[in-house]
N, C-alpha and C positions, 0 to 999 in steps of 0.2 A: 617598496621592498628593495631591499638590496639583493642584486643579481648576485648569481654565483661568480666565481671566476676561474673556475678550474675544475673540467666535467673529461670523466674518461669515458671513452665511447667504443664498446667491447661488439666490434660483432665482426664476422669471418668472411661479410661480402662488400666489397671495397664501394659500389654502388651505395649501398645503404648508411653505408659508415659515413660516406659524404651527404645523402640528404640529413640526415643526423645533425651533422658539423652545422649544415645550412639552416637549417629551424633553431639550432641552440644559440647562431649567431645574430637571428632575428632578435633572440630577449638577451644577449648580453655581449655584445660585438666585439670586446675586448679582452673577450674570456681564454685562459689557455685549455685549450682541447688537445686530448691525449688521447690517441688510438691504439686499441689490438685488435687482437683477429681470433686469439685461440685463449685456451682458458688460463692456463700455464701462462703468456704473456700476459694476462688479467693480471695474476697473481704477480708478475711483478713487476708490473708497474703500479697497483696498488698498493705495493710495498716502497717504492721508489714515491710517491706521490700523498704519502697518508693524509696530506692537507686538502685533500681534493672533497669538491663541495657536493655532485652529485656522479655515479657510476649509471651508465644508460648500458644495461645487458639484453644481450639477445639469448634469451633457451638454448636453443639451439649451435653451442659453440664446440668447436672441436675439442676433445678433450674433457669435454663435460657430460653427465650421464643424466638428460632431463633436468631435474630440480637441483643436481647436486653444485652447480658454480653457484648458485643464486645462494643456497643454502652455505658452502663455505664461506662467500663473503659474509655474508651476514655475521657468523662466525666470527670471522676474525678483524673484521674491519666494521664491529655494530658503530659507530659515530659516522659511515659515510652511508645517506642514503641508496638505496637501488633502485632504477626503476625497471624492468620488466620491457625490451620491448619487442615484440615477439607475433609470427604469422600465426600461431595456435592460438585463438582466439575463443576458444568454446568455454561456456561458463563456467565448469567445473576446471578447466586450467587454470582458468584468472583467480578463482577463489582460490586453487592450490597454490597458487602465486602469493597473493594476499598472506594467507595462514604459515609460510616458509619464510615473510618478512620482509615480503616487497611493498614499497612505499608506492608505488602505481604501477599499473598496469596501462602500455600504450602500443594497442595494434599497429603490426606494418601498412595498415591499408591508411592510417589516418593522414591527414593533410598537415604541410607543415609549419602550416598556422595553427591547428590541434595539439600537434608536438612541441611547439614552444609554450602554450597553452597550459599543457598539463606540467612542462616541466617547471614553470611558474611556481603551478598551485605546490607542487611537492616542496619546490624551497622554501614556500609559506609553512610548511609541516603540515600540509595535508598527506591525505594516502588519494589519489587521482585514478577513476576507473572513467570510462568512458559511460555516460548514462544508460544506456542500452544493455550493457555491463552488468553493471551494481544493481539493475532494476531482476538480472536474472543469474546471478549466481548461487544464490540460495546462502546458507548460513556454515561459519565456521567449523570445521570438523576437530575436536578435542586429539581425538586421538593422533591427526595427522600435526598435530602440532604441538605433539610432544615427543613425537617422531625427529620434528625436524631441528629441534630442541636437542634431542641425544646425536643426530648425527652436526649439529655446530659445536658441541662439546669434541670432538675429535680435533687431534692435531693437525695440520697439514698434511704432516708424513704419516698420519695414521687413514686419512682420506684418501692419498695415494694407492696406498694400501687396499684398502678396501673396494676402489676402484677396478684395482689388478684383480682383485678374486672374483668381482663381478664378468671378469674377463676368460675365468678358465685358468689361469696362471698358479700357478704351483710356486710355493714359496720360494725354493730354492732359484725357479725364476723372479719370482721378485725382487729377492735378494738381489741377484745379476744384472737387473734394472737400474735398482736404486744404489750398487753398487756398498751394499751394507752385509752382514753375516748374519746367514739363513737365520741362528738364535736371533740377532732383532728385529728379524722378522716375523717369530715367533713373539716375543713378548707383545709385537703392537696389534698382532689378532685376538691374543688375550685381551687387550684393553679394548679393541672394538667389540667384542663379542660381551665385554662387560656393560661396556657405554650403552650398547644396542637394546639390552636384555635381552639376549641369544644366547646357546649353547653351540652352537657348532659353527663352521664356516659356512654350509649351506643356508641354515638359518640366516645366517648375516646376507648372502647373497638373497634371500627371497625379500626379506627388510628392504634393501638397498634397490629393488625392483621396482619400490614405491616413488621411486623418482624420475619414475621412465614418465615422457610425454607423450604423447601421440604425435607421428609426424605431421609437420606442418601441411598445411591444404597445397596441392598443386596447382595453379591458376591455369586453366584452357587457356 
């Protein structure tokens, strides 16, 4: 197999971002590794890096609403795989995982001989669950996956967007955010509200609720 050589490694706790670095240097020691911490930094350094072989995400990143970083990359960057790797481990995440377009899923608990492991199989073009996993996730859900299909069809700035109104945010604060005029903030709720198949903006926030995670386990 040829190793990758150029893995960005998305996660928000500087600890973990290093064992990460240490398992990916086991299977490919010459690799350039590229770190963030928030999802907004994802976004550009996966704009700054589009040749990169594999992205190692963590759920749970600043800036991100449960499923929806994992889902925008997917989005905008389908030729770089994603892998998932994340303390929420319960089967019904991993499958939501799976069905939003992650190419493996790899618990924070695993060892980083596991983690070099699985990141292996995935540059072979597997999808890599951990067997305990895959033995209990149960099957594909249609509808969440056409779900997550309307919201990768969304712009960047229309994901921003729709972020803010999962927030309470009033257009004209939007606006003020994104430093754009309230009217274009109105046409990209129309285009979300289209994308979605919604009518309203609550509608879209109740849609957009589907990518909330459960928080991660707190360890005694």
């Amino acid at each position: 197999m040829a190793f990758a050589q150029k893995f960005i490694v998305a996660d928000d706790h500087p600890l973990f971002r290093a064992a990460l670095t240490q398992a990916l240097r086991q299977l490919a020691p010459q690799a350039e590794i590229v770190e963030s911490d928030t999802m907004a930094a994802t976004n550009e350094v996966v704009t700054r890096h589009p040749d990169a072989d594999l992205i190692l995400l963590d759920l749970h990143m600043p800036g991100a609403h449960g499923f929806s970083g994992l889902i925008q990359l997917r989005g905008q960057t389908p030729d770089i795989p994603v892998a998932v790797v994340s303390g929420s481990d319960e089967p019904y995440v991993v499958r939501r995982a799976i069905d939003y377009g992650a190419s493996g899923f790899i618990p924070k608990s695993s060892s980083l001989a596991l983690i070099a492991e699985a990141v292996g199989e995935i540059l072979d073009g597997e999808v890599w669950l951990p067997k305990e996993l895959a033995d209990a996730m149960g099957d594909s859900n249609e509808e969440e996956t056409r779900f997550a299909e309307a919201i990768a069809s969304l712009t960047p700035q229309q994901f921003r967007v729709l972020n803010m109104l999962t927030e309470g945010l009033l257009n004209k604060q939007i606006a003020y955010e994104l430093s754009v005029s309230e009217a274009t903030i109105k046409a990209h709720v129309t285009a979300i509200l289209r994308k979605l198949g919604v009518h309203s903006r609550t509608q879209a926030v109740i849609a957009a609720q589907k990518l909330e995670v459960e928080p991660p386990k707190v360890e005694s």
